[in-house]
N, C-alpha and C positions, 0 to 999 in steps of 0.2 A: 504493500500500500504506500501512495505518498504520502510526503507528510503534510500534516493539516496547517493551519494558521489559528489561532485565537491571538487575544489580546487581554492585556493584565494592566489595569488600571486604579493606578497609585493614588492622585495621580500628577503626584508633581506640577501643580500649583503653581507658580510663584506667587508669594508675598504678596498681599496686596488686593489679588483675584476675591470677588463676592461669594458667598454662598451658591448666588442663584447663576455666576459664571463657572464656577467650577460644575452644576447638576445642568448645566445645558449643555458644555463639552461634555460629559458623561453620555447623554442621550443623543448627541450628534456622531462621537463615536458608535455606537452603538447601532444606528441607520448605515452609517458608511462603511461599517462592517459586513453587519448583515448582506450590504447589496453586494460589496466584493467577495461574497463567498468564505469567510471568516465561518470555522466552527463554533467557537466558543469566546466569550468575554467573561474575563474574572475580574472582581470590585473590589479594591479594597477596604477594611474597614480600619481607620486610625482615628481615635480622640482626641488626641493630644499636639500631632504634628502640623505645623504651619502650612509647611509643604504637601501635606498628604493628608489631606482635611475632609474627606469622607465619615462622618460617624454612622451614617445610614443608608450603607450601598444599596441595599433594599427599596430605597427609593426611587434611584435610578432605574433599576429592575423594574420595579411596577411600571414607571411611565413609558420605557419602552416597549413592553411587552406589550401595548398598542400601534408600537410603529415598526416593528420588527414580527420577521416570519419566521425565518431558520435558525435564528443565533441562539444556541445555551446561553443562561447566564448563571452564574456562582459568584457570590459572597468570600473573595478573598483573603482574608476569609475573617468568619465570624469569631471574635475572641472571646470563646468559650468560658474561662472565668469570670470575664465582665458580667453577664449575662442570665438570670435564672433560666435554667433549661427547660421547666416547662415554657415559660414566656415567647423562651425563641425556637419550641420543636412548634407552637401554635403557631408562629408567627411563619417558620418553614413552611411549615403545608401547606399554611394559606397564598401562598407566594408559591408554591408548587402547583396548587390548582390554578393559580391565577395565569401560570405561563403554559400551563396545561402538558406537561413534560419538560418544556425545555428550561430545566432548572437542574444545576447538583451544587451539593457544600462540601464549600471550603469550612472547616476550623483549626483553628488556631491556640496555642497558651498564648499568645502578645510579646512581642519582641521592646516594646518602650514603659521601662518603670514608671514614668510621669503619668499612663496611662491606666497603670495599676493602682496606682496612688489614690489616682482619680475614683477608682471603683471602690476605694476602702481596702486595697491590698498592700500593707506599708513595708512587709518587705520581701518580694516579688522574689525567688526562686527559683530556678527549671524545673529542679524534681515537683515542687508543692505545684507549680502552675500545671504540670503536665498532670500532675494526679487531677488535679479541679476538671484537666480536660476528661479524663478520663469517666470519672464522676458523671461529671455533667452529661456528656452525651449516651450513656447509660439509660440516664433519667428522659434524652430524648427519646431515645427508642423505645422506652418501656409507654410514653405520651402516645407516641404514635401508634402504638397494637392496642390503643382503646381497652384493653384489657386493666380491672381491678388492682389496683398493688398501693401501696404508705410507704415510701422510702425515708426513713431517717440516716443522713448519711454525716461523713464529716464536714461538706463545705453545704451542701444544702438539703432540707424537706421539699418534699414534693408528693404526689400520688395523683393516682386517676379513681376516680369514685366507682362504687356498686351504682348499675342503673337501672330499675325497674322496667320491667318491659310496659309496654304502653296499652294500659287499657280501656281508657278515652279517649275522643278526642281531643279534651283536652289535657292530659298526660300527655300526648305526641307534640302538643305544642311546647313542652315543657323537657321536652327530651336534650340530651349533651347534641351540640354543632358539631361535625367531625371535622377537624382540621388536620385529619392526615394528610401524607403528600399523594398526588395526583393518582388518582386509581389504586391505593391503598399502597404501592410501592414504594421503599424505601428510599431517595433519593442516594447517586452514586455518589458517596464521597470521597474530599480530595485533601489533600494535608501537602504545606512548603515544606522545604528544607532548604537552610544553605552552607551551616558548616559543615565542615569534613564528615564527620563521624554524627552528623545529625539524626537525633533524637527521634524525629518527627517521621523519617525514611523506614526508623525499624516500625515503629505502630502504623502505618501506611502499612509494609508488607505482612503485620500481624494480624488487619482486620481487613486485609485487602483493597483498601482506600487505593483512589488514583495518588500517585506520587508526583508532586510537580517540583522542579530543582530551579530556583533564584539561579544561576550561573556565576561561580566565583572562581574559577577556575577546571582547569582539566582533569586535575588528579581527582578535588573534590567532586566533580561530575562522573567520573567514573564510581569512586567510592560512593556515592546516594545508590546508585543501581546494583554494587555489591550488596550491602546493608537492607537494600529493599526484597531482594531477589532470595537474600535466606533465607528470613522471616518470612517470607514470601510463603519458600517451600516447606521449609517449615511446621509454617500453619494447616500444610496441603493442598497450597493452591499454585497452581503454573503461570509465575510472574511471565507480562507482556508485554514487551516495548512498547507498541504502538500506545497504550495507556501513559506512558510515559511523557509529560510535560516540562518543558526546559524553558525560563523568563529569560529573554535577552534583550539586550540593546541591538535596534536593527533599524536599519534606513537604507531607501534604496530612492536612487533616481537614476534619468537617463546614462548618465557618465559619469563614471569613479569621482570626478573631477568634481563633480557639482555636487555629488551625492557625500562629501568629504567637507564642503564649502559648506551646504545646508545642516550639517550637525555641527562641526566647530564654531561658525559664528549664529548659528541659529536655538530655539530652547530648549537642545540638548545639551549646547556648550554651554549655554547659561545656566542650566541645572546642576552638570556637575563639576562645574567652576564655583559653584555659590555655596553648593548643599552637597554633593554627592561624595564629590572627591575629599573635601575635609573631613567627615563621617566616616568615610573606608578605611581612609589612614590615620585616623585617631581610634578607630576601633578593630587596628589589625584588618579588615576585610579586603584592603590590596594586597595581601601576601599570596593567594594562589594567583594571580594573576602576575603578580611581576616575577613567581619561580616561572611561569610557563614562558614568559617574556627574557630568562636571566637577566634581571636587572632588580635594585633594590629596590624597596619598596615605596621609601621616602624620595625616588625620582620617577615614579611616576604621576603621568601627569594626561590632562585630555589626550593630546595628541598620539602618546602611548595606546590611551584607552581605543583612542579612534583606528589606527592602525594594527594594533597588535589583538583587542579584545573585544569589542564592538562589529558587529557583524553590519556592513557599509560598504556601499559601492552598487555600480550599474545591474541588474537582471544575471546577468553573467556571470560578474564577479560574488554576490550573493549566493550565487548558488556554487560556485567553485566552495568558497571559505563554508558553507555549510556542508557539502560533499567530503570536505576534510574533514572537518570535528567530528562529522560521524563515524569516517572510517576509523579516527582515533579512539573513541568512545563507547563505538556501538550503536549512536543512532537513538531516536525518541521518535515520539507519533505526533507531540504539537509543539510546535514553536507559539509561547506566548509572546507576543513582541510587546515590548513593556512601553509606556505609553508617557506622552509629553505635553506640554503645555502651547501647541500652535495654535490656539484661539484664536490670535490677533487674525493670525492669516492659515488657514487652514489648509489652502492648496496644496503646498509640498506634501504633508501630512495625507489628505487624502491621494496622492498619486505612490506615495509609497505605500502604502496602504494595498493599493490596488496592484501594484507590481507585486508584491510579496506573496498575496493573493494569487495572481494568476497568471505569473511566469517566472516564477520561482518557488512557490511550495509544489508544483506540478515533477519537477525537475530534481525533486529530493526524496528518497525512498531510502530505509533501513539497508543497509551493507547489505544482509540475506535475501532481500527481495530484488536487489538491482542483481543479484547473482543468477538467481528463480529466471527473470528476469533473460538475460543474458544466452541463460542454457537454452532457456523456452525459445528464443530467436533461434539460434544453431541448428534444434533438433526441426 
């Protein structure tokens, strides 16, 4: 199979941007996707960041799902300790039925303490946030089988009530709303990762959630798919690339030339000149990238990123540089291309958009399959 296209949407803001400008670029990606053939768009959800100022991707979802046909959308995901988990397995379904399938969740533990804070968590943890994940989505799925249960647990109570069957009319008027998700089915879920040895990659291959990999380098790209693929087998189940999602930085225009021009001085350069790159390298996350570059860490810089780690350039050259990293890797089924702040002027954004789309995800196939591939010609 080739590989797909979605889009992951932070969404890098700048400063400044409205409420009601950041949820109107959400729902215009979201059309311009859809019409380019995009499988899927993932939302994210942040509290606390200037730049990444979504608290209610949910939102965006609902208003599209009026102007949109084919496009999945997911909750980038929902940060599951934030959140009572009946509140948000109700708030799921009904947002499952509303897009009438084309929904799956993202959850999350939350990657920014400020955000934790905010929720009454004063001092945030991986093991204790990962257990609350755990918890918590427990308690979704026992919401969603409608079925009787009282959970007393260590981060929260919850239960689903005994419910009489109905026998008046009006008892029926008085019966529980079902807000499970669409046609009674579970929705697929999908879990990040991005450090090496990430956390989130083994519980992905334990409960067989899709796995999506942030991209921080090659080694750690390879290692999510070691880590996903034990616990995978593990559990008993036959891990599969094409499930496999990878967030990148990607831009394409006609010529290398201009497609190189449009991200350095345009609002990708401004993003991670302002926000991106001081974050990475104050928080260690340039180090797989500048071992795969040999170069130190503290001299990386855009230009680096543009040429050496950001996938950039004409139809052509996109699909060279992604023909690579998979023969290096192994390959994934969707390129999330990670999404930026062209408001002002939209053009460029939509025409890459539309290139990545439909002359160059066409041109990109799993190492195994361009082989299938190959032989199937010969013979």
């Amino acid at each position: 199979m080739a590989m797909e296209t979605g889009l992951i949407f932070h969404p890098y803001m700048r400063p400044g941007r409205t409420a009601r400008q950041t949820f109107e670029w959400g729902v215009q990606n979201s059309i311009a996707c859809d019409k380019a053939g995009f499988t899927s768009m993932m939302i994210s959800e942040h509290a606390s960041q200037i730049w990444e100022n979504i608290p209610n991707p949910e939102l965006i979802m609902a208003a599209a799902a009026l102007q949109t046909t084919q496009i999945r959308f997911a909750p980038m995901a929902h940060i599951l300790p934030h959140q009572h988990p009946t509140k948000l397995a109700i708030m799921v379904g009904w947002l499952s039925q509303i897009l009438e399938g084309r929904y799956f969740l993202g959850i999350g533990a939350g990657a920014y303490p400020q955000a934790s804070y905010m929720h009454g968590i004063r001092d945030a943890e991986p093991q204790m946030l990962n257990e609350m994940v755990r918890e918590s989505f427990m308690i979704m799925e026992k919401i969603w089988k409608r079925e009787p249960f009282f959970h007393e647990g260590k981060f929260w109570n919850a239960g689903f009530p005994e419910e009489a069957p109905a026998e008046t009319e009006e008892d029926e008027q008085h019966m529980l709303a079902d807000f499970s998700p669409w046609n009674g089915a579970f929705p697929e879920i999908a879990v990040t990762g991005f450090s090496s040895n990430s956390p989130s990659m083994k519980l992905a291959g334990e409960r067989n959630f899709k796995p999506v990999s942030i991209f921080s380098g090659l080694d750690a790209l390879k290692r999510h798919w070691e880590i996903y693929s034990e616990a995978n087998i593990k559990a008993g189940f036959t891990p599969d690339r094409q499930r496999h999602a990878v967030s990148q930085t990607v831009f394409c225009a006609d010529t290398d030339a201009e497609a190189k021009r449009l991200v350095m001085d345009g609002p990708i350069g401004y993003c991670f000149n302002r926000y991106l790159i001081p974050i990475w390298q104050r928080f260690g996350m340039m180090d797989g990238f500048a071992k795969d570059g040999g170069v130190d860490p503290a001299d990386v810089d855009l230009e680096f990123l543009v040429n050496n780690v950001f996938v950039v350039g004409s139809p052509d050259t996109v699909v060279d540089k992604l023909n690579t990293l998979f023969e290096a890797c192994g390959g994934w089924g969707t390129l999330q291309v990670e999404s930026h702040d062209y408001y002002d002027d939209p053009s460029p954004w939509w025409n890459s958009l539309e290139l990545i789309a439909k002359e160059v995800a066409p041109r990109v196939k799993l190492p195994g399959a361009r082989e299938a591939v190959s032989k199937a010609a010969v013979a």
